[in-house]
PLY file of the C-alpha trace (Angstrom):
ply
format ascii 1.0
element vertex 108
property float x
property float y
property float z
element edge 107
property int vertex1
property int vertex2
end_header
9.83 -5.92 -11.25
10.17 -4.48 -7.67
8.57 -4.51 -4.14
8.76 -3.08 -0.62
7.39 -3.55 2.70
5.28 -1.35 3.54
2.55 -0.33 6.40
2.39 0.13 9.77
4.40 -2.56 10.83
6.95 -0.32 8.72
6.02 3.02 9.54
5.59 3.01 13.26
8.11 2.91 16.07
6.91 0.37 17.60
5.31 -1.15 14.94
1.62 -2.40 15.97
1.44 -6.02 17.11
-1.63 -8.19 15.51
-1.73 -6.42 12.16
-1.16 -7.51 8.37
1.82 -6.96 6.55
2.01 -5.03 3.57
3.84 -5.22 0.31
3.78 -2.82 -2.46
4.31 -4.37 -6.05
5.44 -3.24 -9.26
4.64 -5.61 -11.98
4.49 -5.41 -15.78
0.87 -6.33 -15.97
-1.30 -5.42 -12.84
-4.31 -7.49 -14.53
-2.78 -10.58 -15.08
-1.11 -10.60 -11.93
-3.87 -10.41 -9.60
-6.07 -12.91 -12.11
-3.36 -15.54 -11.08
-2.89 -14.17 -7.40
-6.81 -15.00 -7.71
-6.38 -18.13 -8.73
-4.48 -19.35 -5.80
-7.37 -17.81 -3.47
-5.90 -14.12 -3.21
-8.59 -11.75 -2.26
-9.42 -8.42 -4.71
-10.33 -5.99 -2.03
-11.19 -2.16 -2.14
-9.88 0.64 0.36
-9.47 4.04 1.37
-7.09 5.05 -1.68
-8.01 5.40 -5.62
-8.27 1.83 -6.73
-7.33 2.96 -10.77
-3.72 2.93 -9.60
-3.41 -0.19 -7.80
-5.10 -3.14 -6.71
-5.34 -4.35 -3.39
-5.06 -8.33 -2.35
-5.56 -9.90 0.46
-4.47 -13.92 1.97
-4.69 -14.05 5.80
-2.58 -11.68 6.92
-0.23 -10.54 4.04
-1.59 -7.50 1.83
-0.44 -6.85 -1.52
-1.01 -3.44 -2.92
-0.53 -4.10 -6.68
0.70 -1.23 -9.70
2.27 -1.31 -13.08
2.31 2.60 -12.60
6.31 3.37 -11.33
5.19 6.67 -10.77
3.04 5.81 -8.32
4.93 3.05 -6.75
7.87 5.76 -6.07
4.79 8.49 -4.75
3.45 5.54 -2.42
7.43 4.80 -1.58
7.72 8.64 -0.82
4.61 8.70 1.54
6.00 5.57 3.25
8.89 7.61 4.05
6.96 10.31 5.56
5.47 8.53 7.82
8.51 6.94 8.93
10.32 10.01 8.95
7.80 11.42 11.05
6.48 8.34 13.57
3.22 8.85 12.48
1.46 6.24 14.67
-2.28 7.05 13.72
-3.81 5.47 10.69
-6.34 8.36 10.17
-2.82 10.59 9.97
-1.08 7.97 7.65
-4.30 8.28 5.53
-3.80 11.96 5.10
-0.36 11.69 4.11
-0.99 9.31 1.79
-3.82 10.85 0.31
-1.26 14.14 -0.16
1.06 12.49 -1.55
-0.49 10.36 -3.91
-3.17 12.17 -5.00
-2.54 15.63 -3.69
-5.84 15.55 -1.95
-5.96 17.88 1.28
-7.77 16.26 4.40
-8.21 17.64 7.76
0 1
1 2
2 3
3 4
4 5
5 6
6 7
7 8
8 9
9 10
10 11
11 12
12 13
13 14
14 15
15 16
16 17
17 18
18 19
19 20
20 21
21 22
22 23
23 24
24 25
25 26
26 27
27 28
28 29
29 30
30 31
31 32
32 33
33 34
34 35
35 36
36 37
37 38
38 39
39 40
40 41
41 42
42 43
43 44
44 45
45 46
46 47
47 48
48 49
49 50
50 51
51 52
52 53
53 54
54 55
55 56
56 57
57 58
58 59
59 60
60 61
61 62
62 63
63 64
64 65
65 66
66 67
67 68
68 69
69 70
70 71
71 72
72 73
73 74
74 75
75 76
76 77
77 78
78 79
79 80
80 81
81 82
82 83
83 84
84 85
85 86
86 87
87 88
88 89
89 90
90 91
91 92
92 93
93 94
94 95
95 96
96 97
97 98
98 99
99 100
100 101
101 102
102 103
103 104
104 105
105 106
106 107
């Protein structure tokens, strides 16, 4: 239905050389989606963030973060802003933000 770039290469000013790209997906069926992304040797991978919400895939360097939940898609949209907004360079500080935002959890 939709996606975005997303991540550090995003987020940061200047973006980190040598990392993955990120994509955030909204798709009618997370399930099926990532059974066919499977299929062509996508990786199902865990992470830092709730996994109930989204999944996470993986192929080389591309990562695919995976919802059928526009609510969170605009929260994790939101938080991407944020750390734009802000230049937050640190990925323990993106964490936070994106922990706050999506889940309203409070880290220090």
């Amino acid at each position: 239905e939709k996606y975005e770039q997303v991540g550090s290469t995003v987020t940061c000013n200047p973006p980190p050389e040598n990392t993955d790209l990120d994509y955030l997906l909204l798709v009618p069926d997370a399930t099926k989606f990532c059974n066919d992304a499977v299929s062509m040797e996508w990786k199902i991978e865990g992470d830092e963030y709730e996994l109930d919400q989204f999944i996470s895939l993986r192929q080389v360097k591309v990562n695919l973060f995976v919802t059928e939940d526009n609510k969170f898609y605009e929260k994790f949209l939101l938080a991407t802003h944020v750390c734009k907004s802000l230049n937050v360079m640190l990925k323990k500080d993106r964490i936070i933000v994106f922990q706050a935002v999506l889940y309203g959890n409070k880290q220090s």
